[in-house]
C-alpha positions as CSV (number, residue, x, y, z in Angstrom):
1,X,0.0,0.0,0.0
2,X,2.9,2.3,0.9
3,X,4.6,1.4,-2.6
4,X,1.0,2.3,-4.2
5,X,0.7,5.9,-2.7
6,X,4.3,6.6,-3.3
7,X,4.1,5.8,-7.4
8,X,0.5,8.3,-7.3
9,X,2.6,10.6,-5.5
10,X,5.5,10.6,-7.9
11,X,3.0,10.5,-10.8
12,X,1.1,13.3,-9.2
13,X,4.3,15.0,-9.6
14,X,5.6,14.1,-12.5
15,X,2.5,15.4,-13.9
16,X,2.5,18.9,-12.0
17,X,6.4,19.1,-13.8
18,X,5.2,18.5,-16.9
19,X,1.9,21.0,-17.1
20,X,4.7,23.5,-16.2
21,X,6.8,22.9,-18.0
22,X,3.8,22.8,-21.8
23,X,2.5,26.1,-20.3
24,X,5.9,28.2,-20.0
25,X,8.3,26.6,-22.0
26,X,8.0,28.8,-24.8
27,X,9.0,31.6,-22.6
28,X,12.7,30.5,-23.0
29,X,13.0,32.7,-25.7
30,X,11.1,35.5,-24.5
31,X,14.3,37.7,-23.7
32,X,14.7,40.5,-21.1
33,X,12.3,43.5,-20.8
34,X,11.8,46.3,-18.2
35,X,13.4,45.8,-14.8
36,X,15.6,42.4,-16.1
37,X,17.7,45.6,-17.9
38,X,18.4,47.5,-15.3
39,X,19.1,44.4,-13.4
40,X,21.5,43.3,-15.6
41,X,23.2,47.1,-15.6
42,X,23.5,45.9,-11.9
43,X,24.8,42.5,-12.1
44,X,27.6,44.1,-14.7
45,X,28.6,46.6,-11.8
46,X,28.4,44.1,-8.8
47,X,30.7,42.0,-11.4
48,X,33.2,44.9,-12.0
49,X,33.6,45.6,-8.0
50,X,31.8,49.0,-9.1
51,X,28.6,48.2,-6.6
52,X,28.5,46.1,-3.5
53,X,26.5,42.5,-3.7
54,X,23.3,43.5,-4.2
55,X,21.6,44.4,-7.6
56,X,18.3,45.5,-5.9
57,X,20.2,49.0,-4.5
58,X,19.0,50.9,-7.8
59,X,19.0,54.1,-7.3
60,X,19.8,55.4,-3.4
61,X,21.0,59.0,-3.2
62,X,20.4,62.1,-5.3
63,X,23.5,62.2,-6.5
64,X,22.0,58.9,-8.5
65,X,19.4,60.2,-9.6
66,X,20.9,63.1,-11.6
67,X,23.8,60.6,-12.9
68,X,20.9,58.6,-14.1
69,X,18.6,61.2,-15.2
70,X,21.4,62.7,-17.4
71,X,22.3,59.1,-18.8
72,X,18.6,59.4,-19.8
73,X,18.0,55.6,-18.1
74,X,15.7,57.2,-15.9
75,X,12.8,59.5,-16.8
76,X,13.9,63.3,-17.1
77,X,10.9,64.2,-14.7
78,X,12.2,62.1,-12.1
79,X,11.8,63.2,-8.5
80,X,15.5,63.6,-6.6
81,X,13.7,62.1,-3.8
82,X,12.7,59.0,-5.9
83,X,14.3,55.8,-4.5
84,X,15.0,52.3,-5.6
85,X,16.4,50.1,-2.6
86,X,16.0,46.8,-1.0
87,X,18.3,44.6,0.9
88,X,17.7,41.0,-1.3
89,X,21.0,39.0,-1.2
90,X,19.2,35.2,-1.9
91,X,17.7,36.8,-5.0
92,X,20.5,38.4,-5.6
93,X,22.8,35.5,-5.6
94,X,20.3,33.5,-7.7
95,X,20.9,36.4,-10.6
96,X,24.4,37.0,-9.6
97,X,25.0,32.8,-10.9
98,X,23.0,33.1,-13.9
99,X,25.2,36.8,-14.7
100,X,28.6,34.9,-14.0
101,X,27.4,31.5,-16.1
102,X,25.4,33.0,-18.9
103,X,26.2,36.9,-19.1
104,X,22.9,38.9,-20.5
105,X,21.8,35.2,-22.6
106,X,18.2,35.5,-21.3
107,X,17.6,32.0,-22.2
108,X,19.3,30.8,-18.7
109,X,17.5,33.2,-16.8
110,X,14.3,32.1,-18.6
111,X,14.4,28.2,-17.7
112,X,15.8,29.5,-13.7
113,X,12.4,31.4,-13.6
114,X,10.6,27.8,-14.9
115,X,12.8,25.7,-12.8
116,X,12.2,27.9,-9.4
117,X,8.3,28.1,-10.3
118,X,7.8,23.9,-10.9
119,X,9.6,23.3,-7.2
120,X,6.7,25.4,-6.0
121,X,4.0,23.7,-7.6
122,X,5.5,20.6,-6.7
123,X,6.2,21.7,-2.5
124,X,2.5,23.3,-2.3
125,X,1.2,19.7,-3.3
126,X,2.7,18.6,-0.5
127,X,1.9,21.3,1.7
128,X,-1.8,20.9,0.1
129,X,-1.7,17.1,1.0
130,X,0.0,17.1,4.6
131,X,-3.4,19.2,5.4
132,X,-6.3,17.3,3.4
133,X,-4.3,13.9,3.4
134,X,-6.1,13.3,-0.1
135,X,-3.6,12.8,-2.8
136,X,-6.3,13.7,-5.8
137,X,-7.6,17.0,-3.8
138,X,-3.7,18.0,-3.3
139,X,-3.0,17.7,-6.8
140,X,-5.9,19.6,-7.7
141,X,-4.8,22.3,-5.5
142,X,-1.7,22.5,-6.9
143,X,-2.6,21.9,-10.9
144,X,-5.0,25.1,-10.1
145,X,-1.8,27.2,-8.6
146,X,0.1,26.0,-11.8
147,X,-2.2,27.0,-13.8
148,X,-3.8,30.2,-12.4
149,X,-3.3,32.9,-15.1
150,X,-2.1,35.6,-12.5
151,X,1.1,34.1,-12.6
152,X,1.9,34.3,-16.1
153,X,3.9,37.6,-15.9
154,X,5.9,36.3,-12.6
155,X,6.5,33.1,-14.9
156,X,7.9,35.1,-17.7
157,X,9.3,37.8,-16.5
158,X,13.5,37.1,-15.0
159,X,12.9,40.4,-12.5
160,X,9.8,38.6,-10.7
161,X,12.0,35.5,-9.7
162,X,12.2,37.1,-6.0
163,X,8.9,36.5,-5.9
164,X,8.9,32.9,-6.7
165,X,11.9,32.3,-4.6
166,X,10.1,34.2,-1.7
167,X,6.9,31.8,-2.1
168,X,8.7,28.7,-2.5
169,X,10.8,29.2,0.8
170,X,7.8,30.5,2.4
171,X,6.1,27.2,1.8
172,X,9.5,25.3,2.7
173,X,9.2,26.7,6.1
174,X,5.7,25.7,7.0
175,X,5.9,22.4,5.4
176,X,9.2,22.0,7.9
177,X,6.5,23.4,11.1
178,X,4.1,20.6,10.1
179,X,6.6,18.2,10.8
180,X,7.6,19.9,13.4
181,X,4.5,20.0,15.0
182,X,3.8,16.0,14.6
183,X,7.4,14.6,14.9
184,X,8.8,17.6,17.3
185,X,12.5,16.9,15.9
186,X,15.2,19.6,15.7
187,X,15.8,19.0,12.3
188,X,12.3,19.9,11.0
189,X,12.5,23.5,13.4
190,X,16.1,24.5,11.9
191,X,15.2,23.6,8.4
192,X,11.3,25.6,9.4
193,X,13.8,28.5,10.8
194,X,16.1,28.8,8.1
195,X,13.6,28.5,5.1
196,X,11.4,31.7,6.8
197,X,14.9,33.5,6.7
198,X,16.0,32.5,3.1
199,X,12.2,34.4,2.3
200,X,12.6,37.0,4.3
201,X,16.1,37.9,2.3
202,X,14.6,37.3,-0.6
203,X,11.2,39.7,-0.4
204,X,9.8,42.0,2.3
205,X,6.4,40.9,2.2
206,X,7.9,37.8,3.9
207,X,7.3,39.3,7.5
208,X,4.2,38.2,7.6
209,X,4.6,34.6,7.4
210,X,4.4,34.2,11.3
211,X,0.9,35.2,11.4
212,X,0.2,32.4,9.4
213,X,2.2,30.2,11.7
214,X,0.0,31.6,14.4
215,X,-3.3,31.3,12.6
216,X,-2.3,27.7,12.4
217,X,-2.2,27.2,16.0
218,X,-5.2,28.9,16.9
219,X,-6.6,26.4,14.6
220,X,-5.4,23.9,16.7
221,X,-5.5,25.2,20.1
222,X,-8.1,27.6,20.4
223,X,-6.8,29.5,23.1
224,X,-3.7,31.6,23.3
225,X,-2.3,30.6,26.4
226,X,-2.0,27.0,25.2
227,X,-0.6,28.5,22.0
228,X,2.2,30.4,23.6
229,X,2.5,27.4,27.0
230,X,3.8,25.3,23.9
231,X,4.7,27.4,21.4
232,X,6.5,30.3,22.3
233,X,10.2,28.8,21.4
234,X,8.7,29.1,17.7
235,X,7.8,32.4,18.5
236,X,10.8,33.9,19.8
237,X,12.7,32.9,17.0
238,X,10.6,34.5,14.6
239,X,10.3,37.9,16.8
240,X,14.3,38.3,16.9
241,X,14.1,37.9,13.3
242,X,12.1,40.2,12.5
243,X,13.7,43.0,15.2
244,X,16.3,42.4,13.8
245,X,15.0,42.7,10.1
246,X,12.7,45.8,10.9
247,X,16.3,47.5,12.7
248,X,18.7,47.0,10.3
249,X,16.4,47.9,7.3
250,X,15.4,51.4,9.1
251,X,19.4,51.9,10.0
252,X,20.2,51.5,6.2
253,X,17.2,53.6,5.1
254,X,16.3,50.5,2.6
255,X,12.8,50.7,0.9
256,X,11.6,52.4,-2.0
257,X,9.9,56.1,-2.4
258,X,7.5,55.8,-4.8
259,X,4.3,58.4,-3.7
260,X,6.1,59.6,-0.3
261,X,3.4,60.0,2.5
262,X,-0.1,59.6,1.9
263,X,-3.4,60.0,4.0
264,X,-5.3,57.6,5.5
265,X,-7.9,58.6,3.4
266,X,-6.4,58.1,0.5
267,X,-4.5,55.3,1.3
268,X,-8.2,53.7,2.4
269,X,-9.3,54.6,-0.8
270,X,-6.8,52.8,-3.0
271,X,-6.8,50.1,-0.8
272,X,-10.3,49.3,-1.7
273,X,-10.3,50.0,-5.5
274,X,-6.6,47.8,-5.8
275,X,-7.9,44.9,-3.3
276,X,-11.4,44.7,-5.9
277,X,-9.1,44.1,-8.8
278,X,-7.1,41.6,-6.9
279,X,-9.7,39.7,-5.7
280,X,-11.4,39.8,-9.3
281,X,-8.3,38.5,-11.2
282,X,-7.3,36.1,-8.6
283,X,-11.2,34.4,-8.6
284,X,-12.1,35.1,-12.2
285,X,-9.0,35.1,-14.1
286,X,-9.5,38.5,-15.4
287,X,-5.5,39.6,-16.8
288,X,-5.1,43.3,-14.5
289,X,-1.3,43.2,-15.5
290,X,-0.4,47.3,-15.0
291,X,-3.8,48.2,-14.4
292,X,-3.9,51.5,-12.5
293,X,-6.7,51.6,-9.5
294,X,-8.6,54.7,-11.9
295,X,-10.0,51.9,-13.3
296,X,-12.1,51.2,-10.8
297,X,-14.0,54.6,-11.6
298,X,-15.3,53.7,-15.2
299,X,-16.3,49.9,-14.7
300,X,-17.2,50.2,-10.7
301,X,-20.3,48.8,-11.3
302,X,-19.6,45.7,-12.7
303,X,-16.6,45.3,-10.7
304,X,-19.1,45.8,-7.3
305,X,-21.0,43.1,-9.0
306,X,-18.3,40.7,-9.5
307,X,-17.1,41.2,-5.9
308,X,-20.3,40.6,-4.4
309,X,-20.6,37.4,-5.5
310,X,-17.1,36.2,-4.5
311,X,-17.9,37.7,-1.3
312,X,-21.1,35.3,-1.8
313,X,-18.8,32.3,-2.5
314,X,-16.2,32.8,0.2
315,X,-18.6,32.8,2.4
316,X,-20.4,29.2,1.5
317,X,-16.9,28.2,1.6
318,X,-16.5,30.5,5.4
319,X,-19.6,27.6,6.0
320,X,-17.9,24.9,6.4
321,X,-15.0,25.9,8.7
322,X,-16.2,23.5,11.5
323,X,-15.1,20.6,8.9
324,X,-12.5,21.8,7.5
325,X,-10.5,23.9,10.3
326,X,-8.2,25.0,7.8
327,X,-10.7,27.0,5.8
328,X,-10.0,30.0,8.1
329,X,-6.2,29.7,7.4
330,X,-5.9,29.8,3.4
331,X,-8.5,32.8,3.4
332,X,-6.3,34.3,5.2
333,X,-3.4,33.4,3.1
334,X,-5.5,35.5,0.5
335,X,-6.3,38.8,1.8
336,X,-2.8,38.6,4.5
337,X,-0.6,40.8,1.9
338,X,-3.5,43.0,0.2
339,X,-3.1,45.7,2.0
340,X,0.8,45.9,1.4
341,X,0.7,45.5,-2.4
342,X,-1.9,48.4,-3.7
343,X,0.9,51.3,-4.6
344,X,-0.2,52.1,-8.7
345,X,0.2,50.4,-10.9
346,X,-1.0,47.3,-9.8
347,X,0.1,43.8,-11.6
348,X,-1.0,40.6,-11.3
349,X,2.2,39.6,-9.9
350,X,1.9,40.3,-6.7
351,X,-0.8,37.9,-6.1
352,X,1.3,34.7,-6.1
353,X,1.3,34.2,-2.4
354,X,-2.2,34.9,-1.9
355,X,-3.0,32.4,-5.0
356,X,-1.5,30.1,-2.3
357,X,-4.7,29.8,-0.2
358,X,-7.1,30.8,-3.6
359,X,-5.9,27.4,-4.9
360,X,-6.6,25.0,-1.7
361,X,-9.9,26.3,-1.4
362,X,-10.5,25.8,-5.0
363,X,-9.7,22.3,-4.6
364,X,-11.3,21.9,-1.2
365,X,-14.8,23.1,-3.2
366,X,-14.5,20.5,-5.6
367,X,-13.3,17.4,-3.9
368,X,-15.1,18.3,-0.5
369,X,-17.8,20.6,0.0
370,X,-20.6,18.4,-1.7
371,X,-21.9,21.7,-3.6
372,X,-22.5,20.9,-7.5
373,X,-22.7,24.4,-8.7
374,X,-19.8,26.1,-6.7
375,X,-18.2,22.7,-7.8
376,X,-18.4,23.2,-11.6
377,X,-18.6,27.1,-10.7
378,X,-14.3,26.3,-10.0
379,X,-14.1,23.5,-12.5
380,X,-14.9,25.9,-14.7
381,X,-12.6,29.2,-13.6
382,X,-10.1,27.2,-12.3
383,X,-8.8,24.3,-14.5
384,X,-11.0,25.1,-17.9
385,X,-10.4,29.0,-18.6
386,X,-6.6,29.1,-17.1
387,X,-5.1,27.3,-20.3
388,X,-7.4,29.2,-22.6
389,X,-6.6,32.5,-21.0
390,X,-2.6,31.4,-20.3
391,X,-2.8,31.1,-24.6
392,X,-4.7,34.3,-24.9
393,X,-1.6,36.2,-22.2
394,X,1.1,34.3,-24.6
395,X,0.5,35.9,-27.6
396,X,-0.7,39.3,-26.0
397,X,2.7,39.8,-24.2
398,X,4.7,39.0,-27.1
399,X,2.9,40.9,-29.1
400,X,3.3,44.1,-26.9
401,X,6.6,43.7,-25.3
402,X,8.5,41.8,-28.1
403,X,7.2,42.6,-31.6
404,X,6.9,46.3,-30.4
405,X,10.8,46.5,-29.5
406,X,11.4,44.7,-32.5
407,X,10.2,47.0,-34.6
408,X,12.0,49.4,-33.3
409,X,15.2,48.2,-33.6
410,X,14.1,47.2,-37.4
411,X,13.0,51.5,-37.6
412,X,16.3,52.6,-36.2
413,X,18.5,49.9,-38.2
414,X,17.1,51.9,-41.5
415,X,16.2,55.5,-40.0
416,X,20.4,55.5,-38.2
417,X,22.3,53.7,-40.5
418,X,25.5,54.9,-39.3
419,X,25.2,54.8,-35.8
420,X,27.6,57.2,-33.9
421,X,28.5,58.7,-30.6
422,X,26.5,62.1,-31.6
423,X,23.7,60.6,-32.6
424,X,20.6,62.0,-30.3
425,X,17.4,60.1,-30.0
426,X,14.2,62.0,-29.1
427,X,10.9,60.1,-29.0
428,X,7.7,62.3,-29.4
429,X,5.0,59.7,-28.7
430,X,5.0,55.8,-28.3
431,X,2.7,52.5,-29.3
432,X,0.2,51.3,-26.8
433,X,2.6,49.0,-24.4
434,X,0.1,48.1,-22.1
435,X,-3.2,49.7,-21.2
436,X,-4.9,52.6,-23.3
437,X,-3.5,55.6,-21.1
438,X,-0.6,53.9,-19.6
439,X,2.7,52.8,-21.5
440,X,5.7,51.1,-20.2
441,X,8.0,51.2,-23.2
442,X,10.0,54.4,-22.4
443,X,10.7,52.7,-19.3
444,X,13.5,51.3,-19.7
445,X,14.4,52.3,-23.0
446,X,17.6,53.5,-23.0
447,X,18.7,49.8,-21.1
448,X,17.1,48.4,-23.8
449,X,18.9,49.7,-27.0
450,X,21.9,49.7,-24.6
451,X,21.9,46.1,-24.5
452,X,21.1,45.8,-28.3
453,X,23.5,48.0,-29.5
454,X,26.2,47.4,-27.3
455,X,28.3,50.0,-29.0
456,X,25.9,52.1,-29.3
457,X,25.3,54.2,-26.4
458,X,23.9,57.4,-26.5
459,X,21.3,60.1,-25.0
460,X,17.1,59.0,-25.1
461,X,14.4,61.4,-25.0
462,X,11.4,60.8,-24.4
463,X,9.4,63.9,-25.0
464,X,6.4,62.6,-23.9
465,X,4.8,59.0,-22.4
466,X,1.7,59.4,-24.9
467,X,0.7,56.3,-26.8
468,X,-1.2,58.2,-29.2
469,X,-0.8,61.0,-31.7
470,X,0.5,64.6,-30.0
471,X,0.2,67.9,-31.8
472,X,4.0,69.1,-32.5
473,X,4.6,72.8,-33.7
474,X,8.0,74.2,-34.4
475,X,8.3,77.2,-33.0
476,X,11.7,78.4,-34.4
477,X,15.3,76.4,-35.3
478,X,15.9,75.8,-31.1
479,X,12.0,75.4,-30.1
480,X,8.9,72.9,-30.2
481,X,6.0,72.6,-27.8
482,X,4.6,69.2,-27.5
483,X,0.9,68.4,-26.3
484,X,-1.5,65.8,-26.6
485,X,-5.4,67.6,-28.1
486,X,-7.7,65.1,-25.2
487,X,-5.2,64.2,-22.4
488,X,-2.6,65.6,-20.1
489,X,1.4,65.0,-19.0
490,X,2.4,63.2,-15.9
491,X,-1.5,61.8,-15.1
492,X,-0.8,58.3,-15.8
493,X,0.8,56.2,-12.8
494,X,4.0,55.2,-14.4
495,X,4.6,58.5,-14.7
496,X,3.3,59.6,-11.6
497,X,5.4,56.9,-10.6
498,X,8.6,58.3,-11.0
499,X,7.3,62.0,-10.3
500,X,6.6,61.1,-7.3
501,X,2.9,62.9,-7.7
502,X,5.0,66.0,-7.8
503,X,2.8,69.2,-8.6
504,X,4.3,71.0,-11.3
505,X,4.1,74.5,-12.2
506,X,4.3,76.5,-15.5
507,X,7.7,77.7,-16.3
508,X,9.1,74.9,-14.2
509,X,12.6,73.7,-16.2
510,X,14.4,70.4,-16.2
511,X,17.9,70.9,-17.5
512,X,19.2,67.8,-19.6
513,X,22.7,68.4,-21.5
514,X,20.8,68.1,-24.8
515,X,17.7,69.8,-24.0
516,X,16.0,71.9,-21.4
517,X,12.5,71.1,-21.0
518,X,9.7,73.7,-19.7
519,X,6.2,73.5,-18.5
520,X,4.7,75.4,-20.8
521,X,0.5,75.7,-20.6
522,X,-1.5,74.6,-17.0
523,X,-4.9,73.6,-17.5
524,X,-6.7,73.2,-13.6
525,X,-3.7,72.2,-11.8
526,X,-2.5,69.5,-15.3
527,X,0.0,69.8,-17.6
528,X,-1.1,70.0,-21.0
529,X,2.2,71.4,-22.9
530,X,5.9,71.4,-23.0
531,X,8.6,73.6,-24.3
532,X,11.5,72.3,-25.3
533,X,14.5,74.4,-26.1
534,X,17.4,71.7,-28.0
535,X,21.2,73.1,-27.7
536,X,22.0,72.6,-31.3
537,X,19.5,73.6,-34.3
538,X,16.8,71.2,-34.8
539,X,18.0,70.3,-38.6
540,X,21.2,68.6,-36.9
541,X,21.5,65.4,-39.2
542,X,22.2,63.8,-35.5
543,X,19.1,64.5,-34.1
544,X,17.1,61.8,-34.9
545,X,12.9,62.9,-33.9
546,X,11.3,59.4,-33.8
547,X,7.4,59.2,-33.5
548,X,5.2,56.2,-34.2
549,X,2.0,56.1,-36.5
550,X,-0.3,53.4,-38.8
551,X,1.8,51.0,-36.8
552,X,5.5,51.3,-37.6
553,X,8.0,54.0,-36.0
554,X,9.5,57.1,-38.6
555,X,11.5,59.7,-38.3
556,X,9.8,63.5,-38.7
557,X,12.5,65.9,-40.5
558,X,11.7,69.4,-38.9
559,X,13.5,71.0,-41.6
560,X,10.6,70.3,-43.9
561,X,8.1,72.5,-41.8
562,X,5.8,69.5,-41.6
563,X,4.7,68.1,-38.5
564,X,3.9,64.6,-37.5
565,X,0.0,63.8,-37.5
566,X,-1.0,67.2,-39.3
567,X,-4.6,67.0,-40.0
């Protein structure tokens, strides 16, 4: 018998391995994008002795941010007080391997990502099974998690493998405290200790894994002097960590500064438009990847709608707690890190440790509850749709952050033939990279051309984040004013993102060495123009004016009076 449960158990996993591996194998070939360049920038320093071990300290003084701002690698209307900075040696040393095997060859970092993501799948089935002791209802659990369409950026993206370290430690470490807790050895509480560290080094949001731990014993115990009477040598452990965590990041000021303070008002706000479109995507499926929380205002309605009857399921599920005790635990595994993950924009990355306890109830509904329709209710959103969305999010992403670079580098391969050292790129609008409103590609654009034209490294403008047509007038041989005729600059989160939500003011100036950029015309408190003055004459043949339109990128000639997208 104990030969027949170990073959289902090794098929069970042998099976969870190979649904990985059809679902997100093609993204071997996927390459880098966003963060994984200035990640790589980092790993090259780190390499060089030029930084200390850890590629997560972006940007941490001023003094950076100018260097960076005049590199153009960050955004010319980047806040001085904007800061990058997190202390993450495991994940660190997990790129830092790839770096010093592979160099930039994404296709190592790809199959790491792939690797990292399967032992997950394949530890929460045996997490799942350690608490329903039902090999077909664990495999369920963790063929959901596999599959849940949330993931697919995390999956694909090199720069999110902190957060599938982070999970797959995290779930290390309680798996180690179930044995614990039935077996009592020293082993299982060192390797429980150590596993909760390796997460905490890895991601911040890791703190929070005690109150799990504790949730689980009041499970058990019911009453917290029982919990603490034979308990509190877990505990203690786990509090010195975290002093010590909590003191040393303070002392070292690590942390990023992304909207600097906010109001509780606000913050309540946000809170309860990002946690909606978490809770939608993570139940339905729905793809949120860089939605911004303004969302929320045009489609509230139906969003309401769709929450209220989650609300509606969680609570047949809430139900049957007296069964199954560890109902009360996985919904908390859900909503545990929503309120730590809602600063704009909002991706459905974040939600791979609260997928965690979304999965075992999911699993727990069909193999358990006895209730047909919420049965084929998560038959339905949670092993039929997933593949059929996954597809759908395959060709989406390549579609908008692979074909759109490529044809880019195919525009500037036949717009800059002769590539040189003057040579001075200034973008006036962009394609749609991501949501009508919001776009991504400028980014990291300058990383990006950096690491496809090695040689080729010079100033990038963007002269606005629009991903639609802007009205362009030459004012004389030194002068333009860019604006956009329906919407406004520095209103879309990513750009809000790196402004810090800074109010401007007309006739505010942003010196570049190229250019020097001036708010121009305020409309109620928003920017609707720029000024930009160039140091040399516009009709420099270095001066490359790069715009994109009818779906391929060209270059607008100012010398010829014409504008791009005159009516």
């Amino acid at each position: 018998m104990k030969i027949k449960g170990l073959n289902k158990t090794s098929a069970h996993i042998a099976i969870l391995i190979l649904v990985v591996l059809i679902f997100y194998i093609h993204t071997f070939d996927s390459g880098f994008m966003f963060d994984d360049y200035a990640q790589q920038e980092m790993l090259k320093r780190i390499k060089n002795n030029q930084r200390e071990m850890n590629m997560f300290n972006f940007i941490t003084t001023q003094e950076e941010v100018r260097e960076y701002i005049e590199m153009t690698v960050i955004p010319w209307w980047t806040s001085p007080n904007w800061r990058v900075k997190y202390f993450r040696p495991v994940a660190t040393f997990s790129h830092l391997i790839d770096y010093s095997l592979w160099g930039s060859n994404p296709i190592p970092y790809h199959i790491n990502n792939v690797i990292w993501y399967a032992m997950l799948v394949v530890l929460l089935y045996l997490l799942y099974r350690s608490f329903c002791n039902h090999g077909a209802m664990a495999f369920c659990g963790a063929l959901v998690f596999a599959l849940e369409p949330c993931h697919y950026l995390t999956v694909r993206w090199p720069a999110s493998r902190n957060d599938i370290i982070c999970a797959t430690f995290l779930v290390a470490s309680f798996i180690c405290y179930l044995h614990f807790c039935k077996k009592r050895r020293i082993l299982s509480s060192m390797l429980f200790i150590l596993s909760y560290l390796l997460a905490l080094l890895t991601k911040e949001l890791a703190f929070l894994f005690p109150v799990l731990i504790f949730a689980y014993d009041w499970i058990r115990y019911k009453r917290f002097k029982e919990i603490v009477k034979y308990h509190w040598k877990v505990y203690l452990p786990l509090i010195i960590i975290n002093s010590i965590y909590f003191a040393f990041y303070h002392a070292y000021d690590y942390g990023s500064y992304w909207y600097g303070e906010t109001s509780l008002r606000d913050y309540s706000l946000e809170f309860l438009k990002a946690t909606s479109l978490y809770l939608n995507s993570l139940f339905y499926g729905v793809i949120i990847a860089a939605l911004s929380p303004d969302v929320f205002s045009r489609y509230w309605h139906i969003i309401i709608v769709l929450l209220l009857f989650l609300f509606y399921i969680l609570y047949l599920i809430w139900e049957q707690r007296r069964h199954y005790p560890e109902i009360s635990l996985f919904i908390l595994w859900i909503f545990l890190l929503l309120p730590f993950i809602i600063v704009p924009p909002i991706n459905d990355r974040l939600l791979l440790i609260p997928s965690i306890g979304y999965a075992y109830l999911v699993a727990l509904a069909i193999f358990k509850l006895g209730r047909k329709r919420l049965t084929l209710f998560f038959i339905a959103i949670g092993l039929l749709f997933p593949p059929i969305i996954n597809t759908i999010q395959a060709h989406t992403y390549d579609e908008v952050l692979q074909s759109n670079f490529k044809r880019l580098y195919s525009a500037l391969d036949e717009i800059v033939v002769r590539k040189t050292s003057k040579d001075r790129l200034f973008f006036i609008n962009f394609p749609r990279v991501g949501l009508a409103g919001e776009n991504y590609m400028y980014l990291e654009l300058y990383l990006s051309l950096y690491y496809h034209y090695p040689q080729w490294k010079v100033p990038v403008y963007p002269l606005s984040a629009f991903d639609d047509k802007v009205s362009v007038n030459l004012l004389d041989d030194h002068h333009m004013k860019i604006s956009h005729p329906a919407r406004f600059y520095f209103k879309t989160n990513t750009e809000k993102l790196f402004s810090l939500d800074h109010t401007f003011s007309q006739g505010e100036t942003f010196l570049l060495p190229d250019v020097k950029i001036t708010i121009d015309k305020i409309e109620e408190g928003k920017v609707k123009s720029l000024e930009v003055e160039f140091v040399e004459s516009v009709d420099n043949p270095f001066y490359y004016f790069l715009y994109f339109d009818k779906g391929r990128w060209q270059r607008w000639h100012p010398q010829e009076g014409e504008s791009p997208f005159r009516n």
